[in-house]
Steps between C-alpha positions, in 0.01 A plus 500: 500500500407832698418700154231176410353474855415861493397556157266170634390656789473927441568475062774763614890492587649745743834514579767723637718677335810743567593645176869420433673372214742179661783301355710172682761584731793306373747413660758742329250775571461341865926509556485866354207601760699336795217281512572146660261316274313533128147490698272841446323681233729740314272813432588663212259770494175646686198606307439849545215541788520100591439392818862376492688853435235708741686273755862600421564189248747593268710341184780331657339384804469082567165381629600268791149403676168597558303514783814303673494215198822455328482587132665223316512666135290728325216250421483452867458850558253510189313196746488650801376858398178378279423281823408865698179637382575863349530779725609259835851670604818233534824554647770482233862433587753654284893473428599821392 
């Protein structure tokens, strides 16, 4: 609905974006992080010179919130980045 409305209203999309590659946590991965649930964004790599590695992000790390919002799964995560305009800084909480 977002994409339509501004396509509609400035015949552009912006998003955000923070330049990792990200995979479900399941739950085996979850028990063999010491995590206490399957919730979180699995990132299996950071581009090279992405926002996301320029702030520490590395393969290995789970995605847990942003900006204080719990991240659910990566499709969440996917949600609640492209809902910043680019270049507006978030807080990311990891599990590393």
């Amino acid at each position: 609905k977002q994409v339509v409305q501004d396509l509609m209203k400035d015949g552009t999309v912006e998003r955000g974006w923070l330049g990792v590659e990200i995979q479900p946590v399941t739950s085996e991965i979850a028990e063999s992080l010491g995590l206490k649930s399957d919730k979180g964004a699995l990132v299996s790599s950071a581009q090279d010179d992405g926002p996301g590695q320029k702030a520490g992000i590395s393969a290995g790390d789970v995605i847990t919130q942003v900006d204080g919002k719990d991240v659910a799964s990566p499709k969440e995560l996917a949600r609640l980045i492209g809902a910043y305009p680019p270049g507006k800084p978030v807080d990311v909480t990891l599990w590393r």
